[in-house]
N, C-alpha and C positions, 0 to 999 in steps of 0.2 A: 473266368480265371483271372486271377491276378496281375497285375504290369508288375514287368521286371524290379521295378524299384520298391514297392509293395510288397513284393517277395522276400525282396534283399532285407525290409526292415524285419518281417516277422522273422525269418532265422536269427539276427542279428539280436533280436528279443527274445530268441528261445520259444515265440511261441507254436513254431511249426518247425519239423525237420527236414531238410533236403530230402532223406531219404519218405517222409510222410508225402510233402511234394511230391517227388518221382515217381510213387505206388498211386499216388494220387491220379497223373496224368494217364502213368500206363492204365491202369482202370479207364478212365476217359478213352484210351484209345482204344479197348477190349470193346469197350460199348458202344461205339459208334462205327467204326472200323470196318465192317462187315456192311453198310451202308455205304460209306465215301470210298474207301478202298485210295487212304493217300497213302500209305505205306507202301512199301516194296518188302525193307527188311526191320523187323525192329531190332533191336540191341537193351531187351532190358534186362540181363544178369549184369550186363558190362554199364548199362546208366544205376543202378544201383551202387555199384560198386563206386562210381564215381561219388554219387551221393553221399556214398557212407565216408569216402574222405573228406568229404567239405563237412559233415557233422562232427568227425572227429576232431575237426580246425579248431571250430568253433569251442567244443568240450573241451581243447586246451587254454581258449581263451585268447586264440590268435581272430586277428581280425581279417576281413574277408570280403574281395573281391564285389562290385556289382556282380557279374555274370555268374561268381561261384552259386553253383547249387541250382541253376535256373536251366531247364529245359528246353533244348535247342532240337529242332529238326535239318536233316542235310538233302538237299537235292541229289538222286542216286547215279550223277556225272561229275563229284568231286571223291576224288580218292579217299577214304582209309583207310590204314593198315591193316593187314590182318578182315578186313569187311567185305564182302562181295560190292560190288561198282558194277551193274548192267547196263547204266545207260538206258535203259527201257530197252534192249537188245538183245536176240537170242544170240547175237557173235559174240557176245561179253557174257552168257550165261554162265559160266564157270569163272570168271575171273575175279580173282581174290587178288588187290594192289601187294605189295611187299613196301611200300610207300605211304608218307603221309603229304595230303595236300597241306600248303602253309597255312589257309582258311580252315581248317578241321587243328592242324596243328594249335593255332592262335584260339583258339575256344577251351582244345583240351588244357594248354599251358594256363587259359583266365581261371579253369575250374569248372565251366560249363558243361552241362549231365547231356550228354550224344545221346537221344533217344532209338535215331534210327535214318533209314536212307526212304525217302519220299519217288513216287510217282513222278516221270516224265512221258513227253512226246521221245520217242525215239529218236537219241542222239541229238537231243533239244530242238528237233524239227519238226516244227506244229506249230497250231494256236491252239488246241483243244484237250490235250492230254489223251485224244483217241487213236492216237498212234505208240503208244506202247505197246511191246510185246506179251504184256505179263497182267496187266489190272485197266480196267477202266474207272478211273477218279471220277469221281462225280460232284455237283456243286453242292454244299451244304444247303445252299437258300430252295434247291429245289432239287430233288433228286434224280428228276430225269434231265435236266441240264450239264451243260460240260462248263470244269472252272476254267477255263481258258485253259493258254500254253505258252508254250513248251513246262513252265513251271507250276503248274496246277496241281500237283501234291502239295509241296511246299503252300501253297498260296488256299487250298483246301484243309490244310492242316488247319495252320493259324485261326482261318473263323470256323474249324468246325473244335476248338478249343482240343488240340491234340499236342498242343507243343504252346509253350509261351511267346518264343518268334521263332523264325527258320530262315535257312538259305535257300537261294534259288538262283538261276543265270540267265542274263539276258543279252540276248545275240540282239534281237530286234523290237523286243517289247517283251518278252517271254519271262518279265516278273512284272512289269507295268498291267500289261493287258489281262491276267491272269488276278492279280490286285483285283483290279477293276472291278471284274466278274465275279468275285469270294467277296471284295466289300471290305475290302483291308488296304493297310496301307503297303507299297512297296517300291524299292527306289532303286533304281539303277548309277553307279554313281559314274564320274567319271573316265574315262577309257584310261587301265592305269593305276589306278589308286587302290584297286584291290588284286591282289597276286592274283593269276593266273593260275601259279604253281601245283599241280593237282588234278586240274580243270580239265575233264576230256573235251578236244577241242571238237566245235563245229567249224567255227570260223575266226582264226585268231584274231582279227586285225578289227572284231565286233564285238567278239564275247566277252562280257563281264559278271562278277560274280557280285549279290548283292542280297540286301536284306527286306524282309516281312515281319510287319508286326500289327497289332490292332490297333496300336497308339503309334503318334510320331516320335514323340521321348522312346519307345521303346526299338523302332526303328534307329533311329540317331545313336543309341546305346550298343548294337548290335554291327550298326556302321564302324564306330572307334575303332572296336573292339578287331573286327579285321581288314582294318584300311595301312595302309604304311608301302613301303620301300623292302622287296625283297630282292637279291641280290638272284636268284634262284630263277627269275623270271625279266627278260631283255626288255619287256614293254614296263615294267613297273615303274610310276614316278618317285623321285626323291623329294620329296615335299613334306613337310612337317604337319603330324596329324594332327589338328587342335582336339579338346572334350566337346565335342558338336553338342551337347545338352547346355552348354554355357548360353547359343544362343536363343533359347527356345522359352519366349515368353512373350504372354499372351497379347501384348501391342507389338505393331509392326512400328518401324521410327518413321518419326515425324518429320524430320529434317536434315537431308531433305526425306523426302515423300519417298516412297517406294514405289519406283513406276511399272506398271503391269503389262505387257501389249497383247494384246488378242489377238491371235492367227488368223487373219480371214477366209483365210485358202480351207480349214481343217470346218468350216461350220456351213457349207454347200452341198451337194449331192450325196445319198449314201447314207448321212449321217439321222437316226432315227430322232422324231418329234420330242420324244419323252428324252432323251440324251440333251437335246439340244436346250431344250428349256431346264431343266435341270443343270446343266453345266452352265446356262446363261444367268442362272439364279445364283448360283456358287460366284460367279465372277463379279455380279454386284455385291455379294456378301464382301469380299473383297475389298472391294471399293469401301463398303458402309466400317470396315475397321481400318481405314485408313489408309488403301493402296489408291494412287493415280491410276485408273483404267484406261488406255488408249488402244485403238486398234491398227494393226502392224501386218503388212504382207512380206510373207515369204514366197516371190514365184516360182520358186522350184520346189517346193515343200512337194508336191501331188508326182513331182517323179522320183520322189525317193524310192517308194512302191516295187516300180522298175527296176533302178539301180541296184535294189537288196534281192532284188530273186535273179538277180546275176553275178552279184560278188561275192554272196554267200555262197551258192551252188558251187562257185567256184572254187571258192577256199574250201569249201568241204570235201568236192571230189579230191583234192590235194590231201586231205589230214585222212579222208576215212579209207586211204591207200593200204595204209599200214595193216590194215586188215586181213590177212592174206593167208590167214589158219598156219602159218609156218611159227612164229614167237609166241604169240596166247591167244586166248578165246575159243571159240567154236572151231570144229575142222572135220570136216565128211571124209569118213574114213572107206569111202565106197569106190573113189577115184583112184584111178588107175596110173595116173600120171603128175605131174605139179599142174600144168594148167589147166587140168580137169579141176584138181582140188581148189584151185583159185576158184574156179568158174563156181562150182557145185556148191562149197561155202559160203560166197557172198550170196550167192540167190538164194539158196536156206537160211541163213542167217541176219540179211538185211529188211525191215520192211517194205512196202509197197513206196511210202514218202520220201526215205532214207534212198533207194533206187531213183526214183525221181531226180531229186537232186540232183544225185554223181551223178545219173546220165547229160542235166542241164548245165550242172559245172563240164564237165568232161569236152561236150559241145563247144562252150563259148570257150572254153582256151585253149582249144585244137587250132591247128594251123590252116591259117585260112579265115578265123573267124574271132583269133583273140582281137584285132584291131579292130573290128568290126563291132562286139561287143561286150568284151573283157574290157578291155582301154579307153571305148566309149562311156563304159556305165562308172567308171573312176574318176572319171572329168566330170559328167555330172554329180559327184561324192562331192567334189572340190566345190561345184556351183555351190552347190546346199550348203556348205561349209560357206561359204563367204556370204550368203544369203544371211545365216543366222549371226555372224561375223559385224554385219553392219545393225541386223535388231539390235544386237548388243548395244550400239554403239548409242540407241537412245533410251532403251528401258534396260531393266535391271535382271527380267523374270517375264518369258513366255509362258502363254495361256492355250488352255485347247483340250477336247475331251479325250481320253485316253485311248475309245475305243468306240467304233461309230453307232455299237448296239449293242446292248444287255446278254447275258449268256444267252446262246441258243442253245436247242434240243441237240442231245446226244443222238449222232447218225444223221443230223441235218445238212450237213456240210460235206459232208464222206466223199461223196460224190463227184465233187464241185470243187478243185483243186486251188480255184483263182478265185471260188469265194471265197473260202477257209482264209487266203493269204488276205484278204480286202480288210479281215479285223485288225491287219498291225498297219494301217495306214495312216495313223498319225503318230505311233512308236517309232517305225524304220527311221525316219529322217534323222531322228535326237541320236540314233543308236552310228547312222553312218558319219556324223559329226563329232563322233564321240563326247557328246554331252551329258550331262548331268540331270534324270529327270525323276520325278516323284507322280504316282497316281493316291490320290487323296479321294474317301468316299464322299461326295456329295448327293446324294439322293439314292431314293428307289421309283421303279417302274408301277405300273399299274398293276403289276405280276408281284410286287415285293419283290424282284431282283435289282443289286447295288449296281448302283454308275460310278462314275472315276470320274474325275479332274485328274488333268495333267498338269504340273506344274514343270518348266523346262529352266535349268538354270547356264550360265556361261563355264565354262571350264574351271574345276574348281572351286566352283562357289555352291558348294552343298549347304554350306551355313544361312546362306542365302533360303534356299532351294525349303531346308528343315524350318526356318524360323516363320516365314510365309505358311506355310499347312500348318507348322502347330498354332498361330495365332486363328486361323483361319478353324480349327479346328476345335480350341478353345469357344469360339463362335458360335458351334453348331454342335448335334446332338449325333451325326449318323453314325459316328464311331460308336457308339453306347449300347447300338442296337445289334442283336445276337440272331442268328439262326436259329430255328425251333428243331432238335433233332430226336 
């Protein structure tokens, strides 16, 4: 499939029409679909229609938008109107928003064709996309593998050429670590810069919404497009959104140097042989287009881990309260009384992980035990924060593999609640920092499954963050390389 800008020109030249696009992709997604299973809902009377207005743009001789006309996929935990939003959830099985997210809004205003709502973990809680209610996603590179999580539809779409880029959300690596796995690009930006507004929450004070693409120009293009200031949303920052494509060419500057520091905490235990040398090969590439390589500890990077499977739990038994079969969603009509109906609803309604959680949130900030591990696991959020506070303070751009091993087998992990989480163990820290981070594909396994670099930038320095992979990327061939499906 085409890069967005690619796209933008043949329309632009009349030689293909958005709506030929659009039958195009949905074909593509009829055919493979039944294989990867990244869809939840498609929308294609409603992405035609769209298409047919940007053809008509065009046949007037109005000029038009990058994004117009270019096929987007939505992760099915950001609203739109009028669309069913399950969350991978049977307590959301019926709920149709009355609302539009500002991230779904900001696409449909660019012109952008909504193909559909993609696969998740359950209430974006996972790494493997095997906690949905409703589809098991599978990885295109191999089909009995899982494409990571929580965002592994979206992240599945992209390389299995279903959509030109997508959205996905990431609480703690769940578009990084899912990237990784599919063998695409996907960047999580800063805490902030992209609304909220829409966004079923996990965990407010982590979750961000952010972009997948096969290129970095097409990620960065994708970024723009819904980064800004809404007023709709209390965490959103007020900062000025540059065109991130401005910086994206194929030298990094020379002067000075672009300094790089390599995690040394993130490349010890856990992390597999084939990851390790493959990301250590990515990082002299690096070096060989021009970045200063030095290596940099973060001591508290290894209790992020920790700190995320207490603040999340936490903030989620909080947001997934509202649940209560009383205002929307699901509701067992068998109970006899209200808190029957509470009771009988959530336990029908909720997964096996999604319970998990609330019961670990619900724990740590009961009385008696929030100072003990609620308040405790904050203070170290702070350490990690000034850890990465002082890297800053000599290099430009942290280093480190996105995820410590290649997809595993679907139903591997199932089991094994504290492995499953071991995969966001070098995500969580950038996510509790609320930093800005990129997974870039650098190699394949001995299996032909894709690896990730993590690229980690400081606050706001996405342009940073974009112009390092895309030079980096320019370099190297692994983008180029496609699943067989």
């Amino acid at each position: 499939m085409a890069s967005i800008r690619e796209l933008h020109e043949q329309l632009v030249k009349k030689e293909r029409s958005a709506l030929e696009v659009t039958r195009e992709t949905l074909a593509r997604i009829e055919a493979v679909e039944e294989k990867v299973h990244s869809y939840l809902h498609i929308l294609a009377t409603e992405a035609e229609a769209a298409a047919q207005k940007v053809d008509e743009k065009i046949a007037a001789g109005d000029s038009i938008a990058l994004l117009e006309g270019i096929p987007i996929a939505i992760k099915d935990n950001m609203c739109m109107k009028g669309v069913p939003t399950t969350c991978g959830s049977r307590i959301l099985e019926n709920f149709v928003p009355p609302y539009e997210s500002t991230v779904t809004g900001k696409l449909k205003t660019a012109g952008a064709v909504l193909l559909g709502k993609t696969n998740l973990d359950e209430f974006a809680m996972g790494s493997s996309t095997e906690n949905s209610a409703y589809a098991l996603t599978c990885n295109p590179w191999d089909l009995s593998r899982v494409p990571g999580g929580s965002s592994g539809g979206s992240a599945a779409a992209v390389a299995a050429e279903e959509c030109v880029v997508a959205l996905g959300s990431d609480t703690g690596g769940s578009i990084r670590q899912p990237a990784s796995f599919c063998g695409v690009v996907g960047l999580k930006p800063t805490y902030g810069l992209v609304s909220r507004f829409g966004l079923v929450a996990f965990a407010s004070s982590l979750d961000q919404i952010g972009p997948f693409g096969r290129t970095v120009e097409d990620t960065a293009i994708l970024l723009g497009a819904i980064a800004g200031h809404d007023p709709a949303d209390s965490t959103s920052l007020q900062v000025k959104i540059p065109d991130y494509t401005q910086y994206l060419t194929p030298e990094l500057p020379k002067n000075p140097k672009l300094k790089i520091g390599v995690i040394t905490e993130t490349f010890g235990e856990g992390l597999s042989d084939e990851v390790k040398t493959a990301v250590q090969g990515a990082i002299e590439q690096l070096g060989a287009i021009g970045a200063e390589i030095v290596e940099i500890s973060c001591p508290r990077f290894r209790y992020g881990l920790p700190a995320y499977y207490i603040i999340a739990p936490s903030e989620a038994s909080s947001n997934l309260a509202r649940y209560d079969a009383v205002r929307y969603g699901k509701r067992n009509e068998e109970a006899d009384n209200l808190l029957s109906m509470y009771q009988k609803t959530r336990a029908e309604g909720f997964g096996a992980e999604v319970k998990r959680r609330i019961m670990v949130g619900t724990y740590t900030l009961s009385a008696g035990y929030y100072d003990a591990y609620y308040l405790k696991a904050q203070k170290v959020r702070t350490l990690i924060k000034q850890d990465f506070e002082k890297a800053f303070e000599t290099v430009d751009l942290l280093v480190c593999p996105t995820a410590p091993t290649t997809a595993f087998k679907a139903g591997e992990k199932t089991d094994d609640p504290l492995s499953m989480y071991l995969s966001d163990l070098t995500t969580v820290p950038v996510s509790l920092a609320g930093l800005p981070a990129l997974n870039i594909p650098c190699g394949f396994d001995a299996q032909g499954l894709p690896i990730g670099m993590q690229l980690i930038a400081n606050v706001l320095r996405e342009d940073q963050l974009l112009q390092t992979a895309y030079a980096y990327e320019q370099a190297t061939d692994w983008h180029q390389k496609r699943p067989q499906l």
